[in-house]
C-alpha positions in Angstrom: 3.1 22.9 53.7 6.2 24.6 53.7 7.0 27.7 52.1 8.6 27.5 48.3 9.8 30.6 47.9 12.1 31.0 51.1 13.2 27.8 50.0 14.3 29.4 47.1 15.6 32.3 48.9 17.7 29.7 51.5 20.9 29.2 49.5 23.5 30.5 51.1 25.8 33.1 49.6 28.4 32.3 47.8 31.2 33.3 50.9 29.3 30.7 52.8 29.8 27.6 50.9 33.3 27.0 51.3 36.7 27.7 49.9 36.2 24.7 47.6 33.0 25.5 46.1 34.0 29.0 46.1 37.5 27.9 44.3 35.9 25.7 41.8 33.2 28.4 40.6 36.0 30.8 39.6 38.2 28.5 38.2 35.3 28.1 35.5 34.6 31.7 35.3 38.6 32.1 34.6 37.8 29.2 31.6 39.7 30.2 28.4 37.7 32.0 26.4 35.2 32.6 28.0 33.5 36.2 27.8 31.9 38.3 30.9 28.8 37.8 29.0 29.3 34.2 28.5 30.4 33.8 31.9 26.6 35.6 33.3 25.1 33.5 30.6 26.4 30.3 32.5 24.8 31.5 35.9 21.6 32.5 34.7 21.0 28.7 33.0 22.3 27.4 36.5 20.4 29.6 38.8 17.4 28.4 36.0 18.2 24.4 36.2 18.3 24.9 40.0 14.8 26.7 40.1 13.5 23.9 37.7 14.8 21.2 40.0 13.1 22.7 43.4 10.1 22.9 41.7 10.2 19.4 40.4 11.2 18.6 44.0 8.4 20.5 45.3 5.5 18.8 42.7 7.1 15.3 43.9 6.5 16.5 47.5 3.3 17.4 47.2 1.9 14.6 45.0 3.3 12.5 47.7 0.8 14.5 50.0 -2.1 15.7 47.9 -2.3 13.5 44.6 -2.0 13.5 41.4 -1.4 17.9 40.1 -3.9 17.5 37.5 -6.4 16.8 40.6 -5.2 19.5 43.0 -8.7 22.1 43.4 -8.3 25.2 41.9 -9.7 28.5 44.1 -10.9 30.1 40.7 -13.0 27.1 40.4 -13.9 26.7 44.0 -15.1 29.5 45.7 -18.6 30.7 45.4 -18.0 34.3 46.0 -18.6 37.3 43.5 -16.0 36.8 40.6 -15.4 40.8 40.1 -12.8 43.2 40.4 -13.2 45.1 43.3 -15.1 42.4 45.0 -13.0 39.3 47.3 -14.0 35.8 45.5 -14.6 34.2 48.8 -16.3 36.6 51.3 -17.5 39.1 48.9 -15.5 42.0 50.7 -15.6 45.1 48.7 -11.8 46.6 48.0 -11.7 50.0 49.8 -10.9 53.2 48.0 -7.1 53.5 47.2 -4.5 56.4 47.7 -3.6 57.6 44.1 -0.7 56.4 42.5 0.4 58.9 40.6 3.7 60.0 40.9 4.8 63.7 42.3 4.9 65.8 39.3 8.2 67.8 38.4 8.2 71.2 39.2 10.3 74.6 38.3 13.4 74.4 36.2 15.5 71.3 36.2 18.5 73.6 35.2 18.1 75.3 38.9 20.0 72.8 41.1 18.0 73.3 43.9 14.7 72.3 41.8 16.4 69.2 40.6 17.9 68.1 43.5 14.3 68.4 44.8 12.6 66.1 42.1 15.3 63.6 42.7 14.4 63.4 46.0 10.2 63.3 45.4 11.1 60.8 42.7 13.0 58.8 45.4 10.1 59.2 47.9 7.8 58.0 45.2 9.8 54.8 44.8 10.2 54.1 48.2 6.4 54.5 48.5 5.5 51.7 45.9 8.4 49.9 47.7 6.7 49.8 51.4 3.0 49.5 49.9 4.5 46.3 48.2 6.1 44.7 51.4 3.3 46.1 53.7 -0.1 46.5 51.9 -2.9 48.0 53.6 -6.1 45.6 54.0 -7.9 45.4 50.9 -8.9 42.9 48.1 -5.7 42.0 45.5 -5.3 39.8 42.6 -3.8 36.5 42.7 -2.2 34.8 39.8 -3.5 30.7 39.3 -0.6 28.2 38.4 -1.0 24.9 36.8 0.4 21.4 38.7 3.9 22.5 36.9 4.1 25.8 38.9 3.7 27.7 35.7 1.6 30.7 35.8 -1.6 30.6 33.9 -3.7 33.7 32.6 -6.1 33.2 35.9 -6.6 35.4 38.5 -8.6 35.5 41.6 -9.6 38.2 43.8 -9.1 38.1 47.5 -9.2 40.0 50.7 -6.7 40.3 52.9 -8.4 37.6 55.4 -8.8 35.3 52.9 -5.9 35.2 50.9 -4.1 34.4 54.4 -6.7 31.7 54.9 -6.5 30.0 51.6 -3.4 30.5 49.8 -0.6 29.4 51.8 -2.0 25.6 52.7 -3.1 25.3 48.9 -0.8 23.0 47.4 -1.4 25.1 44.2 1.0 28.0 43.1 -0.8 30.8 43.7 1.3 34.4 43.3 0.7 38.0 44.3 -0.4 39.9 41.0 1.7 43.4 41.8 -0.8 46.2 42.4 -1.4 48.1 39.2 -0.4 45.5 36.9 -1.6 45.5 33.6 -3.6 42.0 34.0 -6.5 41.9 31.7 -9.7 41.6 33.5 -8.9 42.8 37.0 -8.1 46.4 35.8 -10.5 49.4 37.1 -10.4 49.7 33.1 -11.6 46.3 32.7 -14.9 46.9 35.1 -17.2 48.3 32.7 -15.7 46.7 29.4 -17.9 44.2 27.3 -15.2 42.0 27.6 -15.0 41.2 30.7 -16.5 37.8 32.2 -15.5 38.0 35.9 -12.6 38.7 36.1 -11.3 37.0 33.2 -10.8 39.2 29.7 -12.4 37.8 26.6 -10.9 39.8 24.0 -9.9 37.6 21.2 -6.9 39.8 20.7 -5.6 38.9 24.3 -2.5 36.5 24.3 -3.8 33.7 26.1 -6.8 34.0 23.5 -4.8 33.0 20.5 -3.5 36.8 19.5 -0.6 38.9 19.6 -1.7 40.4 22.6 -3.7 43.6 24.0 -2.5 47.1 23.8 -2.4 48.9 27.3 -1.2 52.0 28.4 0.5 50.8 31.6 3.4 52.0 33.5 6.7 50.3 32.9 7.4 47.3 35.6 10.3 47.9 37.8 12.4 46.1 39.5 13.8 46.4 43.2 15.3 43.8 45.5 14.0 44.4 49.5 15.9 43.1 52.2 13.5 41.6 55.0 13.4 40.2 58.2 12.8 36.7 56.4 15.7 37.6 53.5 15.2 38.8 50.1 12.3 39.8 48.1 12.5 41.2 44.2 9.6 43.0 43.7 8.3 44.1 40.4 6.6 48.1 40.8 4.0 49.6 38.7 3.8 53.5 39.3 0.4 53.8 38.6 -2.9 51.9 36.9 -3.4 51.2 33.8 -4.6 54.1 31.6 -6.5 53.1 28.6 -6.2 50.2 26.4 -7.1 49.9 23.0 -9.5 47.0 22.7 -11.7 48.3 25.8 -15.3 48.3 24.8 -18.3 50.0 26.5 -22.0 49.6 26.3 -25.1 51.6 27.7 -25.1 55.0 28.9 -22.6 56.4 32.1 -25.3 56.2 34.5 -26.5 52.4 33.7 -22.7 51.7 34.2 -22.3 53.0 37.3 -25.4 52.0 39.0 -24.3 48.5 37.2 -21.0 48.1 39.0 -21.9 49.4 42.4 -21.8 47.2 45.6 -23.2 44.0 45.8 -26.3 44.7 44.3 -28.6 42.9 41.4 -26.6 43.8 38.9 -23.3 42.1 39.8 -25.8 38.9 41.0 -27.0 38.5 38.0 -23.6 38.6 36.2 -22.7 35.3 38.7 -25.7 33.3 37.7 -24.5 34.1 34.1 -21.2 32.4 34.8 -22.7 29.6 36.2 -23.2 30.7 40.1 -19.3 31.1 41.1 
C-alpha cells in the first residue's frame, strides 16, 4: 500500500510547474477586485478540493484492493490486547516512564537583557525539544487516532507500541494517524487512568463531544504548530508543551491506595476490566 501522505506531500512547488501554470495562477490572483484575503481564501478551498479528491482517489484504490470501506477491519476492534492507557493493544507492552514536559521556567528579571535573552533561548530549546521528540520518538506505547472508510477521523483511539504500530498501521488500508503526545484526547490521558469514566481507552462522559455534548473542559496546553523539513519532505506537526492538567468532568472512586494497586502492571485488576469490555 503506498503511502497517502507523501503523496500529499509530492506536489511540486509552485517554481516547478512551469511558466504557464505559474502565469495562469497570478493572473487570477491579479483578478479585479479581488482582496489578499480573498485571494488566500481561494487557495485554501483549492488546496481543500485537491485533498478531498486524493482521498477519493485513494478510497477508489483501495476498494479496488480490499473491498467495500464499510468492511475494511478496524484494530480497535481487532486486537485482543489490553485496551488501557499505558498498555500497547496488541502485545500488552507497558509504556515506559517519560522525561517531563514541562517547560524551563523563567528566571531573574525580564527587564535585565541578559536574563531575557537567556529565556528566549530556553524557550527556543524547549520548542526544539517537542520538535525532535515529535520527528524521532523514543520506543514507547502512543495513541493512534481510528478513521472511518471516508478517511475522516473518528473519536477512536488505540494504543500501540512502537513494534507494533510499525507492524500494523502502515499495510492497514484504514486511516490510522499519530495522536501528538500530550494531546488532550479523552480517555488516553494519565488524567483519564483512574477516572470512572473511562472504558478502555475510550471516555464515557456524556458531556464529551462525540457523546452528544458541548464538549469536556481540560486544562491542556495550547497546540502548536511547526512545519519540519525531513529527509522524505515536509511534516506540520502539531506540539503540546505538556499533559493535560485537570479536567473538569474527571471523576474518582475508592481510596488512593485501591487506585494505584488498581492500575499497576498487568495484573488482575486491569484483567478483569478486559473481560468487562467483552475480552478485547
Amino acid at each position: 500500500m503506498f503511502n497517502r501522505i507523501a503523496r500529499l506531500w509530492g506536489r511540486k512547488p509552485e517554481a516547478e510547474q512551469g511558466p504557464e501554470a505559474t502565469a495562469t495562477d497570478r493572473a487570477a490572483r491579479r483578478a479585479k477586485g479581488e482582496t489578499v484575503a480573498e485571494s488566500l481564501e481561494r487557495y485554501r478551498q483549492q488546496r481543500a478540493e485537491e485533498d478531498r479528491q486524493a482521498k477519493e482517489a485513494y478510497t477508489r484504490e483501495a476498494e479496488a484492493r480490499y473491498g467495500p470501506s464499510a468492511t475494511w477491519p478496524r484494530i480497535s476492534e481487532t486486537l485482543e490486547g489490553p485496551k488501557h492507557p499505558r498498555f500497547c493493544q496488541s502485545c500488552g507492552a507497558e509504556r515506559p516512564p517519560e522525561a517531563s514536559d514541562e517547560a524551563t521556567p523563567a528566571r531573574g528579571d525580564e527587564s535585565d537583557e541578559g536574563v531575557a535573552k537567556a529565556n528566549d533561548k530556553a524557550k527556543a530549546d524547549d520548542s526544539f525539544r517537542l520538535i525532535k521528540a515529535a520527528l524521532e520518538p523514543p520506543p514507547g506505547v502512543y495513541g493512534w487516532q481510528e478513521h472511518d472508510g471516508r478517511d475522516e477521523p473518528e473519536p477512536i483511539a488505540v494504543m500501540l507500541c512502537t513494534t507494533c504500530s510499525k507492524r500494523l498501521i502502515s499495510p492497514h488500508p484504514r486511516v490510522y494517524s499519530s495522536i501528538p503526545r500530550n494531546a488532550p484526547f479523552p480517555g488516553i490521558m494519565d488524567l483519564c487512568i483512574d477516572c470512572r469514566f473511562r472504558a478502555g481507552v475510550t471516555c464515557t462522559h456524556p458531556d464529551r463531544v462525540s457523546n452528544g455534548d458541548e464538549g469536556l473542559q481540560i486544562d491542556a496546553a495550547p497546540g502548536m504548530w511547526a512545519h519540519a523539513r525531513t529527509a522524505v519532505g515536509g511534516r506540520t506537526l502539531t506540539l503540546y508543551a505538556y499533559p493535560p492538567r485537570a479536567c473538569a468532568q474527571r471523576s474518582v472512586e475508592g481510596t488512593d491506595d485501591e487506585i494505584a494497586d488498581e492500575h499497576t502492571g498487568l495484573g488482575e485488576a486491569i484483567n478483569l476490566d478486559i473481560r468487562a469490555e467483552g475480552g478485547a
